[in-house]
N, C-alpha and C positions, 0 to 999 in steps of 0.2 A: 054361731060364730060371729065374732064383731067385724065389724069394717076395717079393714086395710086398707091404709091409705099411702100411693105411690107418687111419684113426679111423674112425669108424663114417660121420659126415657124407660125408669124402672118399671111402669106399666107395658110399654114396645117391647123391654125386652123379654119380660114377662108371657108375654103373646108370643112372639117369634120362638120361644124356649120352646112352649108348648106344640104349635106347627109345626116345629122343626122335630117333635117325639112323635107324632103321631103321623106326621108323613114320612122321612127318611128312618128315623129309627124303629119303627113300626115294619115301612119295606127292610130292611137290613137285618133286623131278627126273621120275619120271615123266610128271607134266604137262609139265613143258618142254619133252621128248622128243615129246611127241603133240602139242604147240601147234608146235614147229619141223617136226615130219612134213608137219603139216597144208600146211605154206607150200609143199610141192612138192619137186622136183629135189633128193633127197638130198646129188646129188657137190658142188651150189655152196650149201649151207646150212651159212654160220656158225654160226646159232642152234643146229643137230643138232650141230653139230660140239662147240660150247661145252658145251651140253647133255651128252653125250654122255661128253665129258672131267669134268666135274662130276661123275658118276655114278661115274665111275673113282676119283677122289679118294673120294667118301661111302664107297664099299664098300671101299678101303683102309682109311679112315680105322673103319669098323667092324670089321673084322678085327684089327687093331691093339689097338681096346678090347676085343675080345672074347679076345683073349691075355693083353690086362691082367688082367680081371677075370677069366680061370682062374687065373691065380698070383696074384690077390691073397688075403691074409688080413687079418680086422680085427684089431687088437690089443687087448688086454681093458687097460686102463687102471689097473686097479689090481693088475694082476703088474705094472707099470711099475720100474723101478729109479731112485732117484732120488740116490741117490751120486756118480753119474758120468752125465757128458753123454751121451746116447741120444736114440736115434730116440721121437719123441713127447717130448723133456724141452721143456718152458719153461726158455732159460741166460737170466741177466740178467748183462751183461759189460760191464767197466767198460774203455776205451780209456786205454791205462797212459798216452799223451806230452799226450791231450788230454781227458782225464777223463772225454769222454761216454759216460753208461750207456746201454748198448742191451738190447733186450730179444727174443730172437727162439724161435722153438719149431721145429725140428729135424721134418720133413715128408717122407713120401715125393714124389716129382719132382712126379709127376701135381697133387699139394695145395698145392706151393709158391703164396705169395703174396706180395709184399716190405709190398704195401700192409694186409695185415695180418698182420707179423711173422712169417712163415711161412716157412722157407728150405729150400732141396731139401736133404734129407739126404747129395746125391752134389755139392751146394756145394762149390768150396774151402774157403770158412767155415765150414759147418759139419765137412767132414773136419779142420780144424785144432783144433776145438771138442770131439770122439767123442774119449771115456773119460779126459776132464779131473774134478776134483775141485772143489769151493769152496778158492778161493785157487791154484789152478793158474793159473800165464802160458801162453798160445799167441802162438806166434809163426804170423800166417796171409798166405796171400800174398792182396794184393787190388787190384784194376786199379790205385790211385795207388799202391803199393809194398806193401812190411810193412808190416802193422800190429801191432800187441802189444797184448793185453788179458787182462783177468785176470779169471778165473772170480770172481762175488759170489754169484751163487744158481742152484739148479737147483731147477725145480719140476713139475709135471704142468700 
């Protein structure tokens, strides 16, 4: 697996996700596991069953992060390159047929956020956006058709 690459935020909260699965939600399935024991007759207990299944998803779902967070790396912000559109750039892009400026910052998966301008760097939009210039057009596909927009600014 390749290196993932976070801000330092998206790496804390990364870390905290994980602490917070294998200490509290680890203890919490536990409990439900010994509150459904307690009810009796294992073979006809939904609650162990449910239970049971819950605890299978947590510890997938831990292993998962804990692969994340061995390939990730932080990215130090001011080797940033800000020429051309990259991972960690702020684009501000202007929609060539309907003028609206959009504003979005280019995110590993895990950090994407739309609600705040944050888009998965493995996006169709943003693969259409990687190693554009100020004044470059992209032509990007996006669920209502093509859209066209043209590079105004790259920032950090």
């Amino acid at each position: 697996m390749a290196f993932q690459y976070y801000t330092q935020e998206g790496f804390d909260n990364l870390k905290n996700k994980l602490h917070e699965m294998k200490t509290k939600g680890r203890a919490e399935i536990a409990r439900q596991i010994a509150e459904a024991r307690d009810k009796g007759d294992l073979s006809e207990n939904a609650e162990y069953d449910a239970a049971k299944d819950a605890q299978g998803l947590m510890e997938s779902e831990i292993s998962k992060l804990e692969v994340l967070m061995s390939n990730a790396r932080i990215l130090d912000e001011s080797t940033l390159d800000i020429s051309k559109v990259s991972l960690m750039n702020k684009v501000k892009i202007k929609n060539k047929k309907s003028g609206a400026i959009m504003t979005y910052t280019l995110v590993a998966e895990e950090e994407a956020d739309l609600k705040q301008g944050k888009i998965s760097i493995n996006s169709p939009f943003a693969k259409g956006l990687l190693g554009k210039v100020v004044g470059d057009t992209a032509q990007i596909q996006a669920p209502a058709g093509m859209v066209e927009v043209e590079v105004v600014e790259i920032s950090l």
